[in-house]
N, C-alpha and C positions, 0 to 999 in steps of 0.2 A: 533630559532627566538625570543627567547625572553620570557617575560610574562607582563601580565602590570595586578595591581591590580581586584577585581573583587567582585560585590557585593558580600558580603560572610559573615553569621555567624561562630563563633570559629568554630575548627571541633568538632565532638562530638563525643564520645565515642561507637561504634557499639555494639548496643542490640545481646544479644545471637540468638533474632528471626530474627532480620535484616540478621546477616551472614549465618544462617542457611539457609533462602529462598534464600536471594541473589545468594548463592552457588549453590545451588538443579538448580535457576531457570537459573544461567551461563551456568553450566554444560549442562543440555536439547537446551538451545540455540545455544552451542557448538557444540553437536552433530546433530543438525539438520539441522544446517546453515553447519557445516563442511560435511555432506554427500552429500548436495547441490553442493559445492564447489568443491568438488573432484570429482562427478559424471560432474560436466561441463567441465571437461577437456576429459571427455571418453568419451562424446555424447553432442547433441544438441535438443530438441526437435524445430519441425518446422511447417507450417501448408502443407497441400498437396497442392500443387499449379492445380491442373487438375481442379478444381472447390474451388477455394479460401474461396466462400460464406459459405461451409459448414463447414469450420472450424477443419476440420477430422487432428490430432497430428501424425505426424510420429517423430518416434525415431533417428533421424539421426547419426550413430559414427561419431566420431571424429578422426583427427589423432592425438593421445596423444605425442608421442614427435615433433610433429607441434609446437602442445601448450605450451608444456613445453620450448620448443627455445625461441619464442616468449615473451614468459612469462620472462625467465630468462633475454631476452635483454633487456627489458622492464625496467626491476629492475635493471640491471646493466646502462643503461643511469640516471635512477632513483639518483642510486650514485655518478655516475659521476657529476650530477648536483649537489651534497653537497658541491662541492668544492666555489658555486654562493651561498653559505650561508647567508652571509654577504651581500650582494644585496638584498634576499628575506627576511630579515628580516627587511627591512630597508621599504619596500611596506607597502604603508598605507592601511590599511584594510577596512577602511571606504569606500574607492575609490573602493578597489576592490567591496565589497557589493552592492554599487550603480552601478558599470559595471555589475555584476550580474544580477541583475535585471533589467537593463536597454537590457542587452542581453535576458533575458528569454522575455519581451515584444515583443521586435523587432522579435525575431523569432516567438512568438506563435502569433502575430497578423497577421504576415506575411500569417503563415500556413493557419488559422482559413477563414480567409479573398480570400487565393489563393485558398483552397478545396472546400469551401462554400455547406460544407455538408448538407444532408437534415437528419433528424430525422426518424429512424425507431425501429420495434419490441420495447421492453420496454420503450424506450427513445421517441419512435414515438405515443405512446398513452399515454404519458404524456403530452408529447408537441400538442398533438393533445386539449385534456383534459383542459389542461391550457390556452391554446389560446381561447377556445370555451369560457371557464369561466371567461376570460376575458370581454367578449362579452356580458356576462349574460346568457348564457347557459349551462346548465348541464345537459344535457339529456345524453351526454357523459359516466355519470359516473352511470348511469341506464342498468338494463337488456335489453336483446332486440331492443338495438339501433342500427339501419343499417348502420350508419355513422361512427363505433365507428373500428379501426381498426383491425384486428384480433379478431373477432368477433365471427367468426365460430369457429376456434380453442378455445375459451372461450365455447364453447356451449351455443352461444348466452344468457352468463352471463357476467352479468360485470366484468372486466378485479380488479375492488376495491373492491369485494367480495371474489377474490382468495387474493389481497396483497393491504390491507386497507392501512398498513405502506405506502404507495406508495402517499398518499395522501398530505402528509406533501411538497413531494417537489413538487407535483403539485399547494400548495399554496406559497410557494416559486416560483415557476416559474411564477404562473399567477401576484403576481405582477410587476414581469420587465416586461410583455405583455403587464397590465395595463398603464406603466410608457412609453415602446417604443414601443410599436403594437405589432401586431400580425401577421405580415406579413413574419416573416423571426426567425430562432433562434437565430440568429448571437448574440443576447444582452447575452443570456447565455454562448455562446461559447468565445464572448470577456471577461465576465467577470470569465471567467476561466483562463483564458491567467492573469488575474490580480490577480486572489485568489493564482494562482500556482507562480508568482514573489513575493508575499508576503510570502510562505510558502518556497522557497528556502531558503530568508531575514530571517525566521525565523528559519530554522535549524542550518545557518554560527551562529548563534547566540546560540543556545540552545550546539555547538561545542565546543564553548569558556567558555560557562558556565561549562558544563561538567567537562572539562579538565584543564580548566586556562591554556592554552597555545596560543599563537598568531601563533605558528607553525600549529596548529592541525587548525585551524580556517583558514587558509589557505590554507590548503589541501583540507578540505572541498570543499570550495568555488570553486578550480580547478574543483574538482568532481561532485559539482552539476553544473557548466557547461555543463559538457562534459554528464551529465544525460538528455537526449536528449528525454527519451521516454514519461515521462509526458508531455514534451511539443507538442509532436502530438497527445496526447490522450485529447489535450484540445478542438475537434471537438465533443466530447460526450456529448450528453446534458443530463446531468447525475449529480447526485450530488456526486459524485467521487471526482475531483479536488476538490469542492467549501468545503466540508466535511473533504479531506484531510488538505484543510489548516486552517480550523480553530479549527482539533483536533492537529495539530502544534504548533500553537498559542498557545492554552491552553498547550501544555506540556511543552513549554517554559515560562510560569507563574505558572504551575507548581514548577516547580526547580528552578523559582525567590523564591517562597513559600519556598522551604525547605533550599534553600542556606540564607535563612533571616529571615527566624518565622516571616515574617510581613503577617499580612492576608488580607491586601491588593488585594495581587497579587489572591488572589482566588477568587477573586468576577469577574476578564474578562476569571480567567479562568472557571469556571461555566458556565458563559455566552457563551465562544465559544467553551466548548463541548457537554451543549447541542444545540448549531446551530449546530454542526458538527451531531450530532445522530438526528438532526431535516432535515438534507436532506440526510443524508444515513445512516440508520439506521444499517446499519452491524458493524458502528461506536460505536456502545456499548463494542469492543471487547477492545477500551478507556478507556469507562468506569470500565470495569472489573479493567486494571489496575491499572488504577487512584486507587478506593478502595482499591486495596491491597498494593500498594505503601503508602497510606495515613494510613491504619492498621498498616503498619510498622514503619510509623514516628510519629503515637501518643503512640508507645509504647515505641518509643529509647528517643523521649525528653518530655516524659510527657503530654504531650499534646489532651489532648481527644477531642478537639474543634476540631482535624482534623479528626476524627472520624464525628462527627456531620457535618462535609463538605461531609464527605463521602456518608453521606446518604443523605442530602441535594441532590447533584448532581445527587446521583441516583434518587429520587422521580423528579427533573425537568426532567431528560433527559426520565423519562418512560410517564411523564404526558403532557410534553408540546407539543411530537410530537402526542399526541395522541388527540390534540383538531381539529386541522383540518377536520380529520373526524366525530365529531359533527357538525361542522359549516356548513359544507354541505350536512347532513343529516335535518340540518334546513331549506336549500337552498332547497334540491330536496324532501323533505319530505318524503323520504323512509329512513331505517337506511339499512347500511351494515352489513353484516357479520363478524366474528369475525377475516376472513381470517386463510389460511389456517396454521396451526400447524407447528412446528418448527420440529415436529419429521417427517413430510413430505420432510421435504431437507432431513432430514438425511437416508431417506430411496433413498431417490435419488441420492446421494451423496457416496452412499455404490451402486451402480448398475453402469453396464457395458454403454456405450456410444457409440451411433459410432462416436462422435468426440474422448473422449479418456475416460480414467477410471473416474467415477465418474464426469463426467461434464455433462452441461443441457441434460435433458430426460422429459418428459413430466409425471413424476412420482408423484412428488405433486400435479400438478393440478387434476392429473386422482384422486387419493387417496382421495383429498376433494369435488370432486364431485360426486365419488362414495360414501364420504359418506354424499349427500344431504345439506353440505355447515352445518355439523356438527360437531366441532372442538371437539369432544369429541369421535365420534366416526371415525373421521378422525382420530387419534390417535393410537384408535387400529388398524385400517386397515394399518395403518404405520408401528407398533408396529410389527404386525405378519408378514410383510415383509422383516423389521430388525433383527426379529429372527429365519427368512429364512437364507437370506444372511450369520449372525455372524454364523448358523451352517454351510454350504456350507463351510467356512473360517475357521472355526476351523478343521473342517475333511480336508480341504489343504490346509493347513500352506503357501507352496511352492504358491499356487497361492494368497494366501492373500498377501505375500509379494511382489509377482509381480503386484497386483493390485495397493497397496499403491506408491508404489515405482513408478511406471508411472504416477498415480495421483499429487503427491508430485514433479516432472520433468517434468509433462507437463504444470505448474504451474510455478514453479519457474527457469528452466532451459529454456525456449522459452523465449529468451533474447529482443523479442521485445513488448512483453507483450500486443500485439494487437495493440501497437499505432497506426501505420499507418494502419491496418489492418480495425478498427473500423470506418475509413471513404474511405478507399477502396471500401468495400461490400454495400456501401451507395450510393443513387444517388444525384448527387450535383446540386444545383441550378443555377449553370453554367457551361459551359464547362473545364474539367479541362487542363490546356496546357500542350505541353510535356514535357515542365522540372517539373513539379509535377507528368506528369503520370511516370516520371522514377523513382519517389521517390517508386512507387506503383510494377512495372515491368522492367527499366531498370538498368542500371550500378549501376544509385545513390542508388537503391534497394539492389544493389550486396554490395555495399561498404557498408551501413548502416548496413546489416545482419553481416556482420563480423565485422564492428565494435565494432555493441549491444553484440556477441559473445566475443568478446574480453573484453571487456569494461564490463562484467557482470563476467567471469570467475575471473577477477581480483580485482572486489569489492569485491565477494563471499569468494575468497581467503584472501582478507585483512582483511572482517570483523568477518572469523571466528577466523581468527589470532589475531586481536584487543581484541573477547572474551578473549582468552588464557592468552595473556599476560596482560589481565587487572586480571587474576587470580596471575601470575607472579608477578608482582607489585603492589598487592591489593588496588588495583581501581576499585574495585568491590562495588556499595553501593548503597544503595539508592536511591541517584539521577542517579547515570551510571545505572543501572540497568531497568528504565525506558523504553528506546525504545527498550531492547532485549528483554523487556518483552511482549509490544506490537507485535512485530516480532512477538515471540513464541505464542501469541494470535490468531494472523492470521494464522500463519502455522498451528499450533492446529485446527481452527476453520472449513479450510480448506481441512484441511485433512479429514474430517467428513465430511463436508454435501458439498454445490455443488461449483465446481471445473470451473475454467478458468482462465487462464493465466494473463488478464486486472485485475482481482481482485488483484494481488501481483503487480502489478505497481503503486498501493498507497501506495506501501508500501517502495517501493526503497529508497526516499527521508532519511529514518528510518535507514538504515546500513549505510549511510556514514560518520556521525561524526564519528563512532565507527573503520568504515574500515580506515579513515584517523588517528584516532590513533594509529591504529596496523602498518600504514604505517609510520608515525613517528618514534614512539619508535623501528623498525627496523631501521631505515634510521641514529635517533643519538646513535645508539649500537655502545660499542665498540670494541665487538668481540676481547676480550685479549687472551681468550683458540684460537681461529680459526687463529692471525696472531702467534700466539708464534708456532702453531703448521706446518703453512707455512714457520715460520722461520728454525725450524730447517729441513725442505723438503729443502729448501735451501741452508743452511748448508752443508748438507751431497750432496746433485748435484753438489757441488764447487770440481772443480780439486784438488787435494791435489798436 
């Protein structure tokens, strides 16, 4: 399809330390996205439909040469369609971008609007929280208040004494409350529907930057399409979506940044990833990268002032979420607790489920309340639970691997990633009609699960493949290198401490530039060994 100029410094010459991480960090991203991939075609993970609420992972097989049919037709219409080259190159891509987004609107508002979810469990005591504080009340965010939701299960402690971080998006939230009442959540659910159309807008774009291709920039665009599942999970009132796209944004000023040495481009992107780590704080796993991306490019062009960004972003993103919870320690004149330790997920995180391995258990909260809401001795009691487990694990190997292994597949292999699942188990503020309850339990249910199955076994496939062949034709760098590092962040992070399948739905939007180039550079191969080798299969079949 062509290429059309692109803002761009010369290329520069790759530091010994550049190729060296970039390699290490392909390779891991390779092998973890590729066992992903190959494991989706021999099973499915799914939720137990007998009691949906409970969220409990079955293993479902697959029929492997199902998929492989399938698969293979797929790619063979894929080809077939090369022949409209010349048509699709001729598609203005602006037009598509603006359909893009004018299609992710119309559908998520549609959604948001027709499910008219109600807010519960962690999402429901913020939104509870937020409203009250809109009002001028904060008693919410105090021990022993009878009004405050899940209450008991806190042992009648505050719900911001076990996870302070949490506060940041309750002051986020309470402003739209402020701005349109407090009557309904619909302001955050709509403006999720708007964060996630700018965050699509922003990947077709962060494609073209990558790659310099108008082809690959287009395939995208098909595939965040046809990426359906964020846009039902925009009923979560959650800083998921709104988090997701503004650490988007910033990685697409990011690699304006390094395709330009202008340092412009780092002052929105500061700004929106610490908003993005300011309403979901899991979004540090960003920042991680940012830093080591930005270590690698003050070492290849000299440049130590991206170092000095470096730590910049880290001291905003550690400090700014962390003022909310003074301002309302002003407000309610009690201070919180320090919240519970990090090494508390990851004792939870390593413990069995009965949803699946490693997903929510009430292990942290119990650890920091066992130890009297002291993050120091919350630690050890963590500590000696962790080095319970890692023995259990080390004496069977065989079961550590089965444990990871279903943690790691009940995660990124459940192709619907809770979207429609997280306003299912909810009750809606109005009736839902039957063509949405089919989205939930009939036909429409049926067809979506094998679509998301299909439509995931085939990104997984192309974007391990995009890895590979960007090893093939070293396209491996600095700036490509960015969203599989992110990925590997997430999986990394995930694999550790606590587990569910919605967590890797932020993350989808991140493999597609990458799967649509592994789907290009298949697409314009031109397989000289594979037809010379048909040729002579031909040859010799010919009557003599």
């Amino acid at each position: 399809m062509g290429t059309k100029p692109v803002m761009a410094a010369p290329l520069q010459k790759s530091s010994i330390l550049e190729t060296i991480v970039v390699t290490i960090l392909g390779v891991l991203t390779f092998i973890a996205f590729g066992y992903i991939a190959v494991m989706s075609f021999l099973q499915t993970s799914v939720f137990e439909r007998t009691n949906i609420a409970l969220e409990v992972v079955q293993y479902q097989p697959d029929n492997i040469l199902l998929n492989l049919f399938f698969t293979v037709l797929f790619f063979a219409l894929l080809f077939w369609l090369r022949r409209y080259y010349d048509f699709f190159a001729k598609v203005d891509l602006r037009v598509m971008e603006i359909v893009l987004v004018g299609w992710v609107l119309l559908l998520g508002l549609f959604w948001v609007f027709s499910v008219t979810s109600v807010p519960a469990a962690d999402s429901g005591m913020i939104y509870h929280t937020a409203t009250q504080a809109a009002q001028g009340n904060y008693s919410s965010m105090l021990n022993n208040d009878p009004t405050s939701p899940m209450a008991d299960y806190y042992y009648n402690h505050s719900y911001y004494n076990y996870f302070p971080y949490q506060l940041s998006f309750v002051a986020f939230s309470e402003l739209f409350y402020r701005i349109f009442g407090t009557g309904s959540s619909m302001p955050i659910q709509i403006f999720n529907v708007l964060t996630l159309a700018s965050a699509y807008y922003a990947v077709a774009k962060i494609a073209y930057l990558l790659f310099n291709r108008r082809s690959v920039e287009f395939i995208t665009v098909i595939m965040l399409a046809g990426c359906l599942q964020p846009i039902f999970f925009c009923t979560y009132v959650y800083g998921n979506i709104i988090g997701m796209s503004a650490a988007l944004w910033a990685c697409l000023f990011l690699i304006k940044y390094f395709r330009t040495n202008q340092y412009v481009w780092l002052i929105p992107s500061a700004l929106l990833l610490t908003l993005s780590v300011f309403v979901k704080y899991n979004n540090l796993i960003y920042l991680a990268a940012f830093v080591i991306v930005l270590i690698i490019h003050a070492v290849r062009e000299k440049k130590w002032q991206s170092v000095a960004f470096g730590a910049a972003i880290c001291i905003l993103c550690i400090l700014i979420p962390s003022i909310p919870a003074r301002v309302y320690e002003t407000k309610t004149q009690v201070p919180f607790e320090k919240g519970a330790p990090q090494s508390c997920f990851l004792d939870m995180g390593l413990q069995d489920s009965p949803m699946a391995s490693g997903w929510y258990t009430k292990t942290a909260v119990n650890d920091y309340y066992q130890a009297g809401f002291d993050a120091d001795m919350a630690k050890t009691i963590a500590g000696q639970h962790i080095d319970q487990r890692m023995s259990f694990f080390t004496s069977q190997p065989d079961v550590m691997f089965t444990f990871f292994s279903n943690k790691v597949l009940s995660q990124w292999n459940e192709p619907t990633y809770e979207s429609l699942w997280i306003s299912q188990v909810k009750e809606h503020s109005t009736p839902v009609s039957d063509f949405i309850n089919s989205f939930y339990n009939g036909g429409t249910n049926q067809f979506l699960e094998l679509y998301f199955n299909f439509q995931m076994q085939c990104t997984l496939l192309l974007f391990a493949a995009g890895v590979y062949l960007m090893f093939v034709h070293r396209k491996l760098s600095l700036e490509t290198i960015l969203l599989p590092l992110i990925l590997l962040g997430g999986f990394g992070y995930h694999l550790l401490f606590e587990a569910k399948s919605q967590y890797a739905l932020t993350y989808l939007p991140l493999l597609l530039p990458i799967a649509a180039y592994g789907l290009n550079t298949l697409l314009e191969g031109k397989y000289t060994r594979l037809k010379h080798v048909v040729e002579v299969i031909n040859a010799k079949a010919e009557p003599k």
